[in-house]
N, C-alpha and C positions, 0 to 999 in steps of 0.2 A: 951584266946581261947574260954571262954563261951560265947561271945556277935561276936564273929566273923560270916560271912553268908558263911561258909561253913560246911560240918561236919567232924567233927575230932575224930579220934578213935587208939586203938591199940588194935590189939587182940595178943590172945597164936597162937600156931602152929595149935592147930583145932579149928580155926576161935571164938573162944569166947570171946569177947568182956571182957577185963582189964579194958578199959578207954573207956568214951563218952561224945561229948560234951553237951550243949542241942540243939545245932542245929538238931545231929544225932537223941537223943529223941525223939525232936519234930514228925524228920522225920518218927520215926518209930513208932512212939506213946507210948513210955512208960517213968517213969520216970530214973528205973535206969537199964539199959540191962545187966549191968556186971552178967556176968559168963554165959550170954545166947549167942547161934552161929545166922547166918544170917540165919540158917534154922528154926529160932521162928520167923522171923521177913519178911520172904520172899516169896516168891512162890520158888517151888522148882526147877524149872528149873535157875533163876536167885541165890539163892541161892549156886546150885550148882555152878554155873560160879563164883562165889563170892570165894568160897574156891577152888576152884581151881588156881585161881589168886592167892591166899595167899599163896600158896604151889609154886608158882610158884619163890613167893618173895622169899623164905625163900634157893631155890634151885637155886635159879641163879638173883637173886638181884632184884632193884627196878626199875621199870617202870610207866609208863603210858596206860591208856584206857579209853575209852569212856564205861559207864555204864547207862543201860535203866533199872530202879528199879521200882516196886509199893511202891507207899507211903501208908500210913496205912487209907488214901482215899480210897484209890484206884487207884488213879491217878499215870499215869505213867510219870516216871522224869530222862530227862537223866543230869547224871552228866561225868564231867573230873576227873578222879581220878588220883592221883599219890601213888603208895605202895613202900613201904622201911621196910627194916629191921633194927630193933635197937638191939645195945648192948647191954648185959645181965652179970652178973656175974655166971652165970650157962650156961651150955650148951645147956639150951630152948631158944628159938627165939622169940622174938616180935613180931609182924608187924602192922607198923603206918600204916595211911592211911590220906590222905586229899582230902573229892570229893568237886566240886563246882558247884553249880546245875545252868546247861548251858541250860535248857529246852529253855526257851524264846527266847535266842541267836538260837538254832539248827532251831524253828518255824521261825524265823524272815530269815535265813538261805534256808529254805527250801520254804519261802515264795519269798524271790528271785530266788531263781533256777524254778519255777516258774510261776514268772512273767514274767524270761529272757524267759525260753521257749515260752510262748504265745506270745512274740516282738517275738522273733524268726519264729514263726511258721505262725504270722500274717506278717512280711516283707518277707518270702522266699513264701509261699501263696500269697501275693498281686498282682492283675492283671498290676498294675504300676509300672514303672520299678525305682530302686530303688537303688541308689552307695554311697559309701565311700570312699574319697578320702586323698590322703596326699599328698604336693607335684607334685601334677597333677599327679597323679598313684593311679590307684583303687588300695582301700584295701580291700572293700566288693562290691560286685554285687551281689543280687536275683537271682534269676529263671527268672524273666520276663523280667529283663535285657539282660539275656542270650539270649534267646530266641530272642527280637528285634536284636540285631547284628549276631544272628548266631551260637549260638554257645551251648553247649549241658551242659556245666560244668563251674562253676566259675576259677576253674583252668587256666584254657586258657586264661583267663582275666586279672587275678588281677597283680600285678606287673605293668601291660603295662601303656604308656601314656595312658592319655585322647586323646591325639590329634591322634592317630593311628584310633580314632573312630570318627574324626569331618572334616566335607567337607573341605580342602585347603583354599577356599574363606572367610571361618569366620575362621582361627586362631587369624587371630589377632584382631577380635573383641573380641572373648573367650579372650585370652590373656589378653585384656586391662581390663574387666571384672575381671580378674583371680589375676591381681596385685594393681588392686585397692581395691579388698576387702582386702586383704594382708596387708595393709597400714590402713585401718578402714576409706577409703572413699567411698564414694557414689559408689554404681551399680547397676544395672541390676541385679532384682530376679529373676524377670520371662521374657524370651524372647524366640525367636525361631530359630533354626538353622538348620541345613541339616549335618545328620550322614552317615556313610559309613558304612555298615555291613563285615561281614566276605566274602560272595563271589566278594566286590567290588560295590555291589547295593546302591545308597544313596535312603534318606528319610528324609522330614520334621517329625521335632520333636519339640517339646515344654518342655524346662525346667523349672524347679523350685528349687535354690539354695540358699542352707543357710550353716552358717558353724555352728559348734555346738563343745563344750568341752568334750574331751573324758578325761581319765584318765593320759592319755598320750601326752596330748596337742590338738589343734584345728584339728578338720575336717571338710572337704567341706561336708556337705552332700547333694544329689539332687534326684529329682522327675521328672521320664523322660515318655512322652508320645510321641507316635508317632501318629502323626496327618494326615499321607498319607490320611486316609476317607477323611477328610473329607477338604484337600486342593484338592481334587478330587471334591467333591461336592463343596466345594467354586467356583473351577476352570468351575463346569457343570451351578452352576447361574449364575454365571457371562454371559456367552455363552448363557443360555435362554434367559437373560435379554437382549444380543445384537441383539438375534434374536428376542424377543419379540418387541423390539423398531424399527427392520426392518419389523416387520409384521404390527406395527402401522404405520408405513410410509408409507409402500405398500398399505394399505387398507383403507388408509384414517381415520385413527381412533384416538383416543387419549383418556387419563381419568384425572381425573381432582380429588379436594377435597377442600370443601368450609370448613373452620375453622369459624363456628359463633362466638366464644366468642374473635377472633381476625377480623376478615372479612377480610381474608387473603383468596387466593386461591392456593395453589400447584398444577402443571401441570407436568405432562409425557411429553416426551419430543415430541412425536405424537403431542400432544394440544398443544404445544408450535409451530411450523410446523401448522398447522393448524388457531392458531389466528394471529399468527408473531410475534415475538418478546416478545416472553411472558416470556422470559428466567431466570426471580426472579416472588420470589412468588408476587403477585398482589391485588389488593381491586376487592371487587367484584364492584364494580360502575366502576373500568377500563374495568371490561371484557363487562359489560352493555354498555357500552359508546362506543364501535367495535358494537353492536349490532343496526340494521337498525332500527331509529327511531318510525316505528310504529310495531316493533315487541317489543321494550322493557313491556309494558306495560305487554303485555303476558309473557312475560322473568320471571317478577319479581311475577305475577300470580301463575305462576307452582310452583316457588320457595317458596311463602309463603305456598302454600296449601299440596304439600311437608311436611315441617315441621310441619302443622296443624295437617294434618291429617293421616300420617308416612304411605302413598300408593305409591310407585314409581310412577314416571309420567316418559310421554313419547311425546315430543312436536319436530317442528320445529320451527324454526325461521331463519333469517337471515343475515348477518354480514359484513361487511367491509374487507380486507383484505389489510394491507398498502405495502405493498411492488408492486404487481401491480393492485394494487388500482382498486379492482375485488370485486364483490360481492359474496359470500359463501353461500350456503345452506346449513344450519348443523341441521342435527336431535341427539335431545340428550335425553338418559335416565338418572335417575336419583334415589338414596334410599337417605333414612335422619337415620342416627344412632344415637339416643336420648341419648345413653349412652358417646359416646363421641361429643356430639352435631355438627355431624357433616353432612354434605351432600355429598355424595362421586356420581359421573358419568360417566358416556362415552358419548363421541361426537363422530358423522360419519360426515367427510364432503362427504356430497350426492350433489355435485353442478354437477360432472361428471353424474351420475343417472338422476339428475332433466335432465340433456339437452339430453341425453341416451330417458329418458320417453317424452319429447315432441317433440323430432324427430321421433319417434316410433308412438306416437298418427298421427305425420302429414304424417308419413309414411302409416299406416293404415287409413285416410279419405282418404290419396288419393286414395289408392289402393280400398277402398270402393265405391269412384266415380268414377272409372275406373268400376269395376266391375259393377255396377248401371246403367252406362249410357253404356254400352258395349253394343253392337247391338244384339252381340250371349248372350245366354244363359249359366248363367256357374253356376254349382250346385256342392256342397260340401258335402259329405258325409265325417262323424266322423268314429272312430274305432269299433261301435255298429251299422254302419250302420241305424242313424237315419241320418238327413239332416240338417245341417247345417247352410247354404246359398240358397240363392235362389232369382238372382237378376229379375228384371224388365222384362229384355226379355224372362226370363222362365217361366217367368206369363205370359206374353204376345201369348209364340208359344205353352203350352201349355194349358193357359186356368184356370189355376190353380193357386189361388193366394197365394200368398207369408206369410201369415198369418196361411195359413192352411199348405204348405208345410213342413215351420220349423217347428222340432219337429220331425215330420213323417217317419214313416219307409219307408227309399227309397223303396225298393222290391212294397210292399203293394202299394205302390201310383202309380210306374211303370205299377206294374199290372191292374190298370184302365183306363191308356191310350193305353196297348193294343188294337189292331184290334181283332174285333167276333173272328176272325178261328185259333189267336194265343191264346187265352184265354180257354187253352185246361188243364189238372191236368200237365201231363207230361212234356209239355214246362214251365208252370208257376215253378214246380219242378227243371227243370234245370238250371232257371235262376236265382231260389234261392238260391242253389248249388255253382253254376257258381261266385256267388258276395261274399258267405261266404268265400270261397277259395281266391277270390282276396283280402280282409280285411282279411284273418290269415296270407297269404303267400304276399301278394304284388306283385302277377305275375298272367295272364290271358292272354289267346289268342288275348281279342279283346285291348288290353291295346295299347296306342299309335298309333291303326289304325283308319283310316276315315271310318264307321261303316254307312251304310244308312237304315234306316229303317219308316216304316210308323206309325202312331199315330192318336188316335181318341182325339181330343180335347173334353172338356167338354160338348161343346156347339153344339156335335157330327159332327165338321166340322172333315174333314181326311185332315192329313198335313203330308208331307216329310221331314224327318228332316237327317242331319248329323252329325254323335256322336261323338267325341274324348274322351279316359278316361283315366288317367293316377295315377298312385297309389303317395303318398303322406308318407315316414316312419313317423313314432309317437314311442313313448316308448312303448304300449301297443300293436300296431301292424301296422295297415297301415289306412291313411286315403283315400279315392276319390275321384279326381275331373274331372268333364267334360265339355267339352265345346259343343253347341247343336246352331247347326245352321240350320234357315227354308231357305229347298231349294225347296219347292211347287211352282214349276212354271217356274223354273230357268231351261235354256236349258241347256244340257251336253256343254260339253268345247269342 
């Protein structure tokens, strides 16, 4: 009993110690306790609980308890004790005792309870949703589990199939998954499927399954998100991307990415539409070689200075087109990214534009030689009421050439071909009046009528002229134009 690791004793009926081993010594620090009680060796509260136990032996037999003692450290040590009463030849009572100091075991104990708690507190807390299954029937579900299908309580869940919770269309993919791991063959960890919640609503989900050993044999365990965002957002680029590729087709556009350390090019599907047939990536010398032979040299200009000197550039040039074997006008910008040496662009094909602007230019000389060689006079006032235009024969009837006109504030210049007797404050007032109204509003009494009136040319000849004036919208207000024909000398109709 002396080299045993527990401590072994017997006391009298008031707790004084007959026998000890030295384990008990040790514990209590002395070498021989006999004839001392557990109130030389204890605090008094444990003490007390100490003989009271003893009394307990001695009146109603032996037992078992868990005992919390200071050791003569100080140090508190819980032991397992068991008490009995021994046989006597006299009518006093003994009582054995055997404790076994379980402190380690109760920390080791108490250090599981927890750590279970904090698994516990961190899976029913987790924002991902979280099952245990057996037999294809949860045996644990989280809160967050709960919560994607619907439901308020693990309660209402556990028991049930898995498949009460999985869209029809994938049982039997789940399934073949489900009996394959079963067998210890290959499956699917991670895959994605479509759930059914409690009111009947589905939803993409993304699992992640393993099975793991519990004390009781294998469980599925798994890791379930629901991915509605962001197959919603999947579903919304996709839709950008289709409309972004119809806005590159409508508007004539496309982008492009030159790979230097391959001399590969990648094309949108815009630039592929645009060069023709460009449908795999390409060498840059194929897209040069669609390129109008004396624009190449410039092609390849932009592109090296480009990467020289990392400035975008911004050029046209012009291109072949095989399909109807058409010429293209494409302006393209372009940056160079040093980091992944790359050159990335946009192309416009402008061939629509180019023939837009030289129909436009031949639209406007002619309209310029109509104007010019027009016999009337036809003069343009802008929305500031300066002048505009002023062809040949308005130099001509009035005298005033065309050099000095443009520019000029119409009003002002009017007012010097007045006649003496109109050149009065009060008419010159109302005529200035009169025009500022027609350029904010675009409306005037004498607008659209045949207007005659007299003029002193520069060269103080007096001429009869007739006026037509008619307003012109502009975004700022309105602009003027009139036509002025000399009827000096012409007999009435």
């Amino acid at each position: 009993m002396e080299n045993l690791p527990a401590a072994i004793y017997i006391k009298d009926e008031k707790s004084r110690v007959v026998f000890s081993n030295r384990y008990l010594n040790d514990l209590i620090g002395t070498s021989n306790p006999v004839g001392e009680s557990c109130f030389c060796h204890f605090p008094e509260a444990e003490a007390q609980q100490m003989a009271l136990d003893d009394q307990s032996v001695v009146t109603k037999g032996a037992f078992t308890t868990l005992e919390t003692i200071t050791d003569h450290d100080g140090k508190l040590r819980v032991f397992s004790t068991i008490k009995f009463a021994l046989p006597t030849d006299s009518d006093n009572s003994l009582i054995g005792g055997i404790s076994l100091d379980i402190t380690q075991l109760k920390k080791a104990e108490s250090a599981i309870r927890e750590s279970e708690e904090r698994f516990r507190t961190l899976i029913e807390s987790s924002p991902v949703a979280i099952l245990l299954a057996r037999d294809n029937r949860f045996i644990y579900v989280n809160k967050a589990l709960c919560r994607m299908v619907g439901y308020t309580t693990s309660e209402s869940i556990l028991g049930r199939s898995l498949f009460e919770f999985i869209a029809p269309e994938y049982h039997e993919r789940v399934t073949h998954y489900i009996l394959a791991r079963s067998k210890g063959e290959p499956a699917e960890e991670h895959y994605e499927a479509v759930g059914i919640r409690r009111d009947g609503t589905r939803f993409p989900y993304e699992i992640s399954v393993t099975v793991i050993q519990l004390s009781d044999g294998p469980v599925t365990m798994a890791y379930v998100n629901d991915i509605s965002a962001r197959k919603t957002a999947e579903n919304l680029l996709i839709m950008s991307e289709a409309k972004f590729r119809r806005a590159e087709s409508i508007a004539g556009i496309g982008h492009w990415e030159f790979h230097l350390d391959t001399g590969k090019v990648t094309a949108s599907e815009g630039t592929i539409q645009i060069y023709d047939c460009m449908s795999e990536p390409v060498f840059l010398d194929d897209v040069i070689q669609r390129t109008l032979p004396e624009f190449r040299p410039l092609f390849r200009k932009n592109l090296e200075d480009l990467i020289a000197d990392g400035k975008p550039r911004e050029f046209e040039y012009r291109m072949h087109h095989l399909s109807d074997q058409t010429v293209r006008d494409i302006r393209a910008i372009a940056e160079y990214n040093p980091q992944t040496n790359t050159a990335f662009g946009v192309i416009k094909d402008m061939t629509r534009y180019k023939k837009a602007e030289t129909a436009l230019r031949e639209s406007e000389e002619l309209f310029r030689t109509l104007v010019q060689q027009s016999a009337d006079a036809i003069v343009l006032i802008d929305d500031d009421g300066i002048i505009i235009e002023w062809n040949d024969a308005a130099e001509k009837i009035t005298g005033i050439p065309r050099s000095e006109a443009i520019g000029a504030v119409h009003v002002d210049l009017m007012v010097t071909l007045m006649i003496p007797q109109h050149q009065n404050e009060e008419r010159i007032s109302r005529f200035r009046g009169m025009m500022d109204e027609a350029l904010r509003t675009g409306t005037s009494e004498v607008f659209f009528k045949q207007i005659e009136a007299q003029i002193i040319r520069r060269d103080g000849e007096r001429r009869i002229i007739q006026q037509t004036a008619f307003p012109i919208k502009t975004t700022k207000g309105y602009r003027i134009g009139s036509i002025v024909r000399d009827i000096t000398g012409v007999p009435p109709a």
